[in-house]
N, C-alpha and C positions, 0 to 999 in steps of 0.2 A: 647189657644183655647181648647176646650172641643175634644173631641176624634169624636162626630160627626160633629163638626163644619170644623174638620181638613177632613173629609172625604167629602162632601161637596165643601171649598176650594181649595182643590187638585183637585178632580173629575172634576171642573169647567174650574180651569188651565189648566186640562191637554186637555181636549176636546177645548179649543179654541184654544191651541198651533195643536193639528192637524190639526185643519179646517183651520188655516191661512196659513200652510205649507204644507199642501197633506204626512205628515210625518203618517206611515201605526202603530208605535208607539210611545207612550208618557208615561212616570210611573215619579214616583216620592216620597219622602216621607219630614217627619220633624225628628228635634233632640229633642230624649225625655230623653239624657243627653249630655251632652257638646260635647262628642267620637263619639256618635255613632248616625244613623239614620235607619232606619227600611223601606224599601220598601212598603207602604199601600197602595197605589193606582193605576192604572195599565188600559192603555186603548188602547187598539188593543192586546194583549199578545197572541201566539197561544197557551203557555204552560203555567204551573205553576210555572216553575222553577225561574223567577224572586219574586213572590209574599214573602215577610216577609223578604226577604235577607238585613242582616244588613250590613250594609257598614259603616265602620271605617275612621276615619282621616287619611287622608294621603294615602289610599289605594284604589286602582281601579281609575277608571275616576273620577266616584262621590266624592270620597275618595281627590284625587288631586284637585277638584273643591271647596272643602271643604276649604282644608289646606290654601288655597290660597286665598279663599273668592274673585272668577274669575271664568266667563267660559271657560271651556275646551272641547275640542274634539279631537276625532281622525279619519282618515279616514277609517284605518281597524283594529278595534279593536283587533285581534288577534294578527298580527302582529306589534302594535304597541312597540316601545321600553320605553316611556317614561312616561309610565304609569306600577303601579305592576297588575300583574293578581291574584291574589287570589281569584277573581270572573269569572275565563275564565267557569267555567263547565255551571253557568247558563245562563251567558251571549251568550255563542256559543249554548245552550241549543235552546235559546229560538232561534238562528238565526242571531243574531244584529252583525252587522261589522261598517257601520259608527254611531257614537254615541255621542251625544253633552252632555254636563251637566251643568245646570246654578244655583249658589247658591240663595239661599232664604237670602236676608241679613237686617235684624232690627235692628236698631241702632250698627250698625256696629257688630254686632255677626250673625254668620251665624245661622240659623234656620232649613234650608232643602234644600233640591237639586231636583229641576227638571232636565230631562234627556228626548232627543228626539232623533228616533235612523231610521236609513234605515237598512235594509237585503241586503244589497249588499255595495261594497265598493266603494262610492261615494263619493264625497268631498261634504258638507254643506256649502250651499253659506251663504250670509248675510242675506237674507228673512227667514232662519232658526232661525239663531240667533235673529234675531231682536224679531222674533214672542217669542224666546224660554223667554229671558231677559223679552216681555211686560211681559208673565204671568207670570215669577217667582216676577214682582214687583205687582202685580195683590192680590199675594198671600200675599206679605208682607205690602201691603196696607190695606187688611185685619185683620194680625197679631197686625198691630199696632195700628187698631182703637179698637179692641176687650181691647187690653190691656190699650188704652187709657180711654174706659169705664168704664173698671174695677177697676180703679185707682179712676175716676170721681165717680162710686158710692160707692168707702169705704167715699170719701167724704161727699156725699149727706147721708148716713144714718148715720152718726152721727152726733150727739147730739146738734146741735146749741146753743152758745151762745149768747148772748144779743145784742151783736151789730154785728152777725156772717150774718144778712139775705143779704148785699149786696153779700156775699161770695157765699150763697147756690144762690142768683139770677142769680151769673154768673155761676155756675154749671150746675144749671137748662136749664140757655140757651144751654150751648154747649151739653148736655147731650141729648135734641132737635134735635140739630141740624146734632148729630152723628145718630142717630136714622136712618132715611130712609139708613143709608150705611153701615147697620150690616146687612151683611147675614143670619146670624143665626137666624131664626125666633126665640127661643126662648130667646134670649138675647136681642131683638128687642122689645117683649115684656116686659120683666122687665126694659129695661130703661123706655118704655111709662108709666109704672106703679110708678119708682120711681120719672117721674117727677109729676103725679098727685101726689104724696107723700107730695112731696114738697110744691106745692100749696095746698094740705089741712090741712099741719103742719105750712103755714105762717097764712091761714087763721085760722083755731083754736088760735095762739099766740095773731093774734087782738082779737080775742072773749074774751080768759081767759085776755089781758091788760087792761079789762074795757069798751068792747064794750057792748051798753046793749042791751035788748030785742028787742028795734023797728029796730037797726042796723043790730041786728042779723037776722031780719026777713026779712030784704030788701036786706040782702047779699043775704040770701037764695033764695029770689023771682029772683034776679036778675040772681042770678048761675041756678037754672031751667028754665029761660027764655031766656038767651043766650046760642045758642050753636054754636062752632067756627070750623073750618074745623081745623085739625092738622096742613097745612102750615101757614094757619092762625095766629094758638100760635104759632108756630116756628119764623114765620117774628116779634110778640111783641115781645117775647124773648126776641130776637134780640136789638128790638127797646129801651124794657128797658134797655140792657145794655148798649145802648148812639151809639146802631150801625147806620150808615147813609142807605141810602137804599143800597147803590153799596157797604156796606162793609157788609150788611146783606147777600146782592147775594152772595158773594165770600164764605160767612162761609156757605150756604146753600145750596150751588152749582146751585144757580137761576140765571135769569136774572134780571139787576134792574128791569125793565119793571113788568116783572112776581112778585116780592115784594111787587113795588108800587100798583098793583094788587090786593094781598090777604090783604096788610094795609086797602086801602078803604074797602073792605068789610069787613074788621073787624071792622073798625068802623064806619061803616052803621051800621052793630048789634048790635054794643055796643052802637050808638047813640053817637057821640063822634065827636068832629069837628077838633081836632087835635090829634096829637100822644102822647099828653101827657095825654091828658081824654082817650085815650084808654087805658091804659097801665095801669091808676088807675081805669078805670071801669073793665078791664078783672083780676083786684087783687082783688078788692071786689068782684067780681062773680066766685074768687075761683080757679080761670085758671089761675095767676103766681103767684109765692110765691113774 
């Protein structure tokens, strides 16, 4: 994730892990190398003393929650034995006695550690935990559609071969379909832009294979005369890659109901009386590769 995207995902986590648990603080950070993680983000704090503090493998709670790729907690942190203090100045700085820490985990490597803390020595029931665990997979649901994008469009921009378009049409879809669930507005945009990419370098390859003038004309009348909402292409997509409506829902996070929905009216516009004239009226009008 980009350094604001990662300020954003935190800040998000950490504020719904408070409101779920009445917990007065919440920080947390990610690993910007395998050792180590960096305290960035920080929501209720009354001092400064936590903000940038690196926490190492193996060391402190976060540190233990790391090692072990597991939440951990204790009831009073000070007095705890089974954790090291090398972080007691800011942690008693700030006030914090019970203190939970839940790792960040993607594809089994740990990422970062969220940590949710009381000022008094309370025990942390399971409404703690439970809240603490939803957002740290909150964040790693994140982590992993970002990097699954990113994988997706070194695909998408290169270079297609000749018999490569069923490849980029299944790219195309999922790159769709990840879309509405990147937070990142500006990564949110570059997928939108490389799937038009996509649809305007299939449609260019018919032009330059021998399409002629009057095709070329009627593509074009047809691509300024249909326009499609987003869910819209997302459900063809779909449909060209052979999805059914209920395996379309699942990849899109819709209801069938809601699918079968945006299909009719996509082809009401497209004028199309099945799924398979839509699918070839919205390629000629430029809207899927």
């Amino acid at each position: 994730m980009s350094e604001a995207a990662d300020a954003v995902e935190m800040r998000g986590a950490l504020l719904r892990l408070r409101r779920a648990t009445g917990l007065p603080i919440a920080f947390g950070g990610l690993l910007h190398d395998p050792q180590r993680l960096r305290i960035a983000q920080i929501s209720g704090a009354q001092t400064y003393a936590l903000h940038g503090l690196a926490i190492c493998m193996g060391n402190g709670l976060g540190g233990k929650s790391m090692a072990l790729s597991r939440p951990c907690a204790v009831t009073d942190y000070r007095e705890a034995r089974h954790i090291s203090h090398e972080y007691d100045a800011a942690v008693l700085a700030e006030g914090l006695r019970s203190v939970l820490a839940v790792p960040v985990v993607v594809r089994r490597k740990v990422r970062g550690v969220l940590y949710g803390a009381l000022r008094r020595p309370l025990p942390l029931g399971d409404r703690a935990f439970d809240a603490a665990v939803a957002a740290a997979r909150d964040v790693e649901q994140a982590l992993l559609v970002r990097e699954e994008v990113q994988g997706l469009l070194t695909v998408a921009c290169e270079p297609a071969g000749p018999g490569a378009w069923e490849e980029v049409r299944e790219v195309h879809g999922v790159l769709r379909a990840l879309a509405p669930r990147v937070a990142d507005p500006l990564l949110r945009e570059q997928l939108i832009a490389v799937c038009a990419r996509l649809a305007a370098a299939r449609a260019e390859a018919r032009t330059g294979g021998g399409e002629g003038s009057g095709d070329r004309n009627a593509r074009a009348a047809a691509a300024g005369s249909v326009t499609l909402a987003p869910r819209e292409v997302d459900v063809l997509a779909c449909v060209a890659a052979g999805s059914t409506n209920a395996a379309a829902a699942e990849r899109l996070g819709l209801r069938p109901e809601t699918v079968k929905g945006y299909l009719r009216a996509a082809m009401r516009k497209l004028g199309a009386h099945t799924r398979l004239e839509a699918v070839v009226a919205a390629r000629r009008a430029g809207l899927l590769p």
